[in-house]
N, CA, C and O of each residue as an XYZ file, in Angstrom:
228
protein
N       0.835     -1.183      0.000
C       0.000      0.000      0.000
C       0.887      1.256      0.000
O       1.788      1.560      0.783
N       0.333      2.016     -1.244
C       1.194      3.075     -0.818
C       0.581      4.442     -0.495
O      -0.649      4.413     -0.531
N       1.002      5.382     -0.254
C       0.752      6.619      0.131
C      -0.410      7.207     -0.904
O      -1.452      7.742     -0.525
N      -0.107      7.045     -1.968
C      -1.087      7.854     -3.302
C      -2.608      7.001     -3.302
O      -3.634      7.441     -3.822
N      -2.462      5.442     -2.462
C      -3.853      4.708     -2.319
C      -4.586      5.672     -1.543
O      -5.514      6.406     -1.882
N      -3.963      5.528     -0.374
C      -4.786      6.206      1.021
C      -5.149      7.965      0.506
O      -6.182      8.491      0.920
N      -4.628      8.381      0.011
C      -4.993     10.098     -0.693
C      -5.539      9.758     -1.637
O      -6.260     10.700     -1.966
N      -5.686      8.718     -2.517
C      -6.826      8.617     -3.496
C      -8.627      7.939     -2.955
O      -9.755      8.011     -3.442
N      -8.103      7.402     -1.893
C      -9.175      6.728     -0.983
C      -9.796      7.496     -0.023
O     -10.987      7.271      0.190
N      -9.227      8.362      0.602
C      -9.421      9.444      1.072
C     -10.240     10.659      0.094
O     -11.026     11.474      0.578
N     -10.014     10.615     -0.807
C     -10.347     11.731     -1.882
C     -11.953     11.249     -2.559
O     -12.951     11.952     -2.717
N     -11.746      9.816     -2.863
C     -12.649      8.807     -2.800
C     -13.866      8.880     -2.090
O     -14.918      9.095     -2.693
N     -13.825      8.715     -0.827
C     -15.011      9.035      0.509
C     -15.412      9.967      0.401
O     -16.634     10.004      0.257
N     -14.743     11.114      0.404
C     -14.684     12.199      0.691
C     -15.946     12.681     -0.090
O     -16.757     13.491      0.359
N     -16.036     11.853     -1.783
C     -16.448     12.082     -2.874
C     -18.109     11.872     -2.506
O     -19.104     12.594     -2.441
N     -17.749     10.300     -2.287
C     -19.059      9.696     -1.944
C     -19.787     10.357     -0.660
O     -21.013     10.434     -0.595
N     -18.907     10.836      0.373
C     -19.864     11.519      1.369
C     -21.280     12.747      1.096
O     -22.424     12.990      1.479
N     -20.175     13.253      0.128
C     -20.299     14.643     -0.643
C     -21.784     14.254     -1.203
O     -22.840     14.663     -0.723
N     -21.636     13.345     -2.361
C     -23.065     13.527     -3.269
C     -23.989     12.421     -2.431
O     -25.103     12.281     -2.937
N     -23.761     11.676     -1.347
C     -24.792     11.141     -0.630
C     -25.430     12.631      0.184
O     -26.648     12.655      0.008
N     -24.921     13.927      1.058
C     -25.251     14.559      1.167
C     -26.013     15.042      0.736
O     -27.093     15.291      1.271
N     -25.459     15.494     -1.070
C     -26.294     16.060     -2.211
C     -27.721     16.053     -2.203
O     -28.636     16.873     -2.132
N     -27.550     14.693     -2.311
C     -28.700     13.311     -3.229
C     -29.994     13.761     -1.798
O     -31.121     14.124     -2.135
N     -29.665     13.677     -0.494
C     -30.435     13.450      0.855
C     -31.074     14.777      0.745
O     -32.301     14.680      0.769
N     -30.468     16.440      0.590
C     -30.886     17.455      0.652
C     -32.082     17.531     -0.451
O     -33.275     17.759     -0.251
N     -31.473     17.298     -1.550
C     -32.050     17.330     -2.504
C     -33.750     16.256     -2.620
O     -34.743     16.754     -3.149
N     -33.771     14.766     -2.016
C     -34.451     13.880     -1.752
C     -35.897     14.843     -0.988
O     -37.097     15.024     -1.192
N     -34.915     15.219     -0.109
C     -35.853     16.237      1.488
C     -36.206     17.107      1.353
O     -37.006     17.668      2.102
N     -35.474     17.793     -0.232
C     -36.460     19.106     -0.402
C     -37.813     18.771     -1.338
O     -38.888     19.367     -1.397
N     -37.463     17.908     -1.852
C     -39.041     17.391     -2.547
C     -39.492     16.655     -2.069
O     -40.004     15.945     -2.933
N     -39.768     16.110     -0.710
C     -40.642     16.047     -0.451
C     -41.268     16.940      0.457
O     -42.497     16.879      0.439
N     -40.615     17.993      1.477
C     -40.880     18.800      2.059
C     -41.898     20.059      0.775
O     -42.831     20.807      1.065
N     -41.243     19.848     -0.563
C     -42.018     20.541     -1.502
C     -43.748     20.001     -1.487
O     -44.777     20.671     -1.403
N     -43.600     18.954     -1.572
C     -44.663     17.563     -1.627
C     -45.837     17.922     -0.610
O     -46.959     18.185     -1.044
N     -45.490     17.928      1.060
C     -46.379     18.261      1.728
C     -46.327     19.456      2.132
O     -46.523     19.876      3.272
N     -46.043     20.055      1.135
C     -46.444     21.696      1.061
C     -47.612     21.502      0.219
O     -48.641     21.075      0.744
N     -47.576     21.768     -1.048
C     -48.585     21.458     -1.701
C     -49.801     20.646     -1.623
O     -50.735     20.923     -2.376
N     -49.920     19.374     -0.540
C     -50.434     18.750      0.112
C     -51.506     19.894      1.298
O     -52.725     20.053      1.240
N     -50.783     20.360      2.023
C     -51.192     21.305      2.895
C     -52.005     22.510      2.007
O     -53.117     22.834      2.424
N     -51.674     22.924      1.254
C     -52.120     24.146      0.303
C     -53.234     23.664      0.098
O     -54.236     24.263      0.490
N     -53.311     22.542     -0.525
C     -54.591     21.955     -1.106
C     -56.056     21.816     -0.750
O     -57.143     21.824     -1.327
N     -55.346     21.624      1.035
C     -56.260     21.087      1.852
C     -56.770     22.609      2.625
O     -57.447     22.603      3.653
N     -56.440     23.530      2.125
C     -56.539     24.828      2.742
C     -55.693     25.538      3.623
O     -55.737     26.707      4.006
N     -54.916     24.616      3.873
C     -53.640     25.400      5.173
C     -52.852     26.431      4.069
O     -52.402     26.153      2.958
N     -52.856     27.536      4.694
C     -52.042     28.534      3.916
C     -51.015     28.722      4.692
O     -50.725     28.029      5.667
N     -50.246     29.968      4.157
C     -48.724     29.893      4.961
C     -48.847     31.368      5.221
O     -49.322     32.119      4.370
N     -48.320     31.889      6.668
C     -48.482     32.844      7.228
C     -47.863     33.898      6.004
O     -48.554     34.915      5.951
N     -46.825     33.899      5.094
C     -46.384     35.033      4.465
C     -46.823     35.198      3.472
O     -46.321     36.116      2.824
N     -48.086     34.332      2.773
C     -48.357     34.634      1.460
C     -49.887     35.417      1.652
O     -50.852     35.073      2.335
N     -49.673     36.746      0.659
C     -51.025     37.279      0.386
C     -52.580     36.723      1.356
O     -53.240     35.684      1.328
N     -52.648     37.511      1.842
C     -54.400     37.308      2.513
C     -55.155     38.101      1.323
O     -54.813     39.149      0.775
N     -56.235     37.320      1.100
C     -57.486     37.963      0.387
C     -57.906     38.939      0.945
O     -57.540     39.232      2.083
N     -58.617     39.523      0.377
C     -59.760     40.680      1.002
C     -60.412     39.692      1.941
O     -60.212     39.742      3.155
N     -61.119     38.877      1.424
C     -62.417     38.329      2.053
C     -62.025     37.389      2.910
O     -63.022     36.890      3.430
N     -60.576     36.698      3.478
C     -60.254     35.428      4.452
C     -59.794     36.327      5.157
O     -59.401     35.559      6.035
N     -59.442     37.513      5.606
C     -59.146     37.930      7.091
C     -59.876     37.310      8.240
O     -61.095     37.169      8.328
N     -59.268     37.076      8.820
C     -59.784     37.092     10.560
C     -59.559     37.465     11.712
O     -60.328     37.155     12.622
């Protein structure tokens, strides 16, 4: 084993840590997108978007 394995193996992980990260953020933002739209649907609105005239309360 030499030195250039372990820094290529190292470089390696490093790689795979990286786009498993990616892949998870990315996974979690659609579905967090998912039951948004879910919620919208069902009438739950979100405190920062536009109130109608007529849904104040």
């Amino acid at each position: 084993m030499t030195h250039a394995f372990y820094i290529a193996m190292s470089y390696g992980i490093a790689a795979l840590v990286s786009l498993c990260l990616i892949a998870w953020v990315w996974l979690d933002g659609r579905a967090r997108a998912r039951e948004l739209a879910e919620l919208e649907a069902s009438g739950v609105r979100r405190r920062s978007s536009p109130v109608a005239k007529g849904d104040r309360t």
